[in-house]
ZAMARGU-4260 file (C-alpha; in steps of 0.2 Angstrom, whole numbers, plus 5000, padded with zeros to 4 digits):
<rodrens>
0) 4924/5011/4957 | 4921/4996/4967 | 4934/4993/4985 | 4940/4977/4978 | 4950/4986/4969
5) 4958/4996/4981 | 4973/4981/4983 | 4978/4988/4967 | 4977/5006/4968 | 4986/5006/4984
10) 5001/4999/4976 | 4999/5012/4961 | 4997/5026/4976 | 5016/5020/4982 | 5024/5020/4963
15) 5017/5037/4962 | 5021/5042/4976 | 5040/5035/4975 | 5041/5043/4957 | 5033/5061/4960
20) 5050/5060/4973 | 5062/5056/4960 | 5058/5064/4946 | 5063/5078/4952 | 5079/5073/4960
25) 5094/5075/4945 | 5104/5062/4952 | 5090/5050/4956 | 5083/5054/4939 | 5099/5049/4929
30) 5095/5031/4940 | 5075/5028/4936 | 5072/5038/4920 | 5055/5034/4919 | 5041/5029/4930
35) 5037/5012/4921 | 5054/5007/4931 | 5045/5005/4946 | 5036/4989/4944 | 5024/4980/4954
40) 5034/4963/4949 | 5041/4955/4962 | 5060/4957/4965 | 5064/4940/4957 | 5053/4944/4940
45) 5058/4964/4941 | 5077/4959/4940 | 5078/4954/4924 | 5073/4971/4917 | 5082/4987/4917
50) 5087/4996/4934 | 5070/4999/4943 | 5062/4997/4959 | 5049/4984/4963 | 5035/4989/4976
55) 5028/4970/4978 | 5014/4968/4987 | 5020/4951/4997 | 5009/4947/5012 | 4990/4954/5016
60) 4983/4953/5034 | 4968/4960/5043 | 4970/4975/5054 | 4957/4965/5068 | 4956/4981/5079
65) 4941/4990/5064 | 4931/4974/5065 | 4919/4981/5077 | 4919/4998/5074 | 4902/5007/5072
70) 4897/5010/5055 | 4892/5028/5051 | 4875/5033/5046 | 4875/5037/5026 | 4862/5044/5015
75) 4862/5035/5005 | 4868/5022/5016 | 4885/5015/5009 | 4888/4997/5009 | 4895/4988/5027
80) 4914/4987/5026 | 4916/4969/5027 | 4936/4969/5028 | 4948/4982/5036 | 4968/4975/5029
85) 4985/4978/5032 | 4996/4978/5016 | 5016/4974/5016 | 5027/4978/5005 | 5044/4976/5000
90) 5052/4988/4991 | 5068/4982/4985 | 5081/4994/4970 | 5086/4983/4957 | 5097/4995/4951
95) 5113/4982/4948 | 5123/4994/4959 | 5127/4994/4977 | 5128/5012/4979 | 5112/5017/4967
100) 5102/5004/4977 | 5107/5014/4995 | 5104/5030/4985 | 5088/5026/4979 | 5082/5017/4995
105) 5086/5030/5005 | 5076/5041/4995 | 5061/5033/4997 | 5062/5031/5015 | 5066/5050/5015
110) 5050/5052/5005 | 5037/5039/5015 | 5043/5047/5031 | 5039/5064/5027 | 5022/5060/5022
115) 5018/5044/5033 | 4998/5048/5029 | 4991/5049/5010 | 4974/5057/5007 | 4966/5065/4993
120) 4975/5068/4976 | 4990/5060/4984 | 4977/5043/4982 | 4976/5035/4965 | 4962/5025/4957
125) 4947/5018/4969 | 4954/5026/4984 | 4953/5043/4980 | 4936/5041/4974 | 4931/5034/4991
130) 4941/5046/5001 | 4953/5036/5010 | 4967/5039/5020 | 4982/5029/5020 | 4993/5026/5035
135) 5014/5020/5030 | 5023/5014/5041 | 5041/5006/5039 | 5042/4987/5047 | 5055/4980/5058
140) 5058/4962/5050 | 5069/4952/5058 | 5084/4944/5048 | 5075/4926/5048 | 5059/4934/5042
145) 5069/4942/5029 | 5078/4926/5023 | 5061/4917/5022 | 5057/4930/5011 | 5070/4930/4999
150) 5069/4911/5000 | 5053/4910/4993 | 5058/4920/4980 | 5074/4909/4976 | 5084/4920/4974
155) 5101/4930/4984 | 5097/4944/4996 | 5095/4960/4990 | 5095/4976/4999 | 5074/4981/5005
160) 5062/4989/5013 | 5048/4981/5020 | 5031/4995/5025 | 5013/4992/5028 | 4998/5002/5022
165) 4985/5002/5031 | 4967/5003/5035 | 4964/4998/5017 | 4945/4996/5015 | 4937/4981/5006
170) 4916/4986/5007 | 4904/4971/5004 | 4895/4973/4986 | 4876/4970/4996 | 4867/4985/4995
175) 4859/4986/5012 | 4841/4982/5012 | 4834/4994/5024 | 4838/5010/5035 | 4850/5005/5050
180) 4838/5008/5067 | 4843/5022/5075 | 4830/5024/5088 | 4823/5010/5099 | 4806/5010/5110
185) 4804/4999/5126 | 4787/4997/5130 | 4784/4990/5147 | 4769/4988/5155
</rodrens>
């Protein structure tokens, strides 16, 4: 599978990872039955439907410090990463309870902080094929950055989260045209 998918398989990697954690958890389970509740809408277009949780995918940045990072020498050589990102999320309940929402919210921070790194089968779609790992960490957002956000949805606060994943890998589709030099002569005479 090609990296420009990995956007999407990084927000299927969070619902899976958010579900594997309450379907097994009576109480939470009675909350979110099934894992089709946790939606990748954003709050304003995931409130309308049953109690769920969105995970939306509302801001994407570049994490600047892999720009120049040496490339490692493949054989075959894979293509040049051409974009290292940081994606943030907000996760918000929309469980039309106060006390579900802190239940369930509290969950999930319980369940990102005990496994702050995601590799492996814990990885869904292109990621796991690649063999990425996944860094999460919870944000600090600051009231005003929080209003902005819920302004742009138009719509009234709602208890969240905010978390970034990161380094998420997006590779150039040019195949490299030849070997990378590895070796180099200086003849001076």
């Amino acid at each position: 599978m090609s990296s420009y998918r990995n956007l999407d398989s990084v927000s299927k990697t969070l619902a899976s990872r958010i579900w594997n954690g309450i379907k097994t958890d009576k109480r939470l389970k009675e909350i979110i039955r099934i894992e089709k509740q946790i939606t990748c809408l954003s709050p304003k277009d995931a409130q309308a439907k049953s109690p769920q949780i969105s995970v939306f995918l509302y801001n994407v940045t570049e994490f600047s410090i892999m720009r120049n990072l040496p490339q490692t020498i493949q054989n075959p050589p894979k293509p040049p990463t051409i974009l290292h990102l940081n994606l943030h999320y907000l996760i918000t309940p929309l469980t039309q309870d106060a006390e579900n929402d802190q239940i369930v919210l509290g969950k999930i921070m319980q369940l990102l902080s005990e496994k702050p790194v995601l590799r492996g089968s814990d990885l869904q779609g292109s990621l796991y094929e690649n063999g990425d790992d996944l860094r999460i960490t919870l944000d600090s957002l600051a009231t005003d950055d929080l209003n902005k956000l819920w302004t742009m949805f138009q719509t009234p606060y709602k208890l969240c989260l905010s978390y970034t994943v990161f380094p998420v890998r997006i590779e150039s589709s040019i195949k490299p045209v030849g070997k990378p030099v590895i070796n180099k002569k200086i003849n001076l005479q």
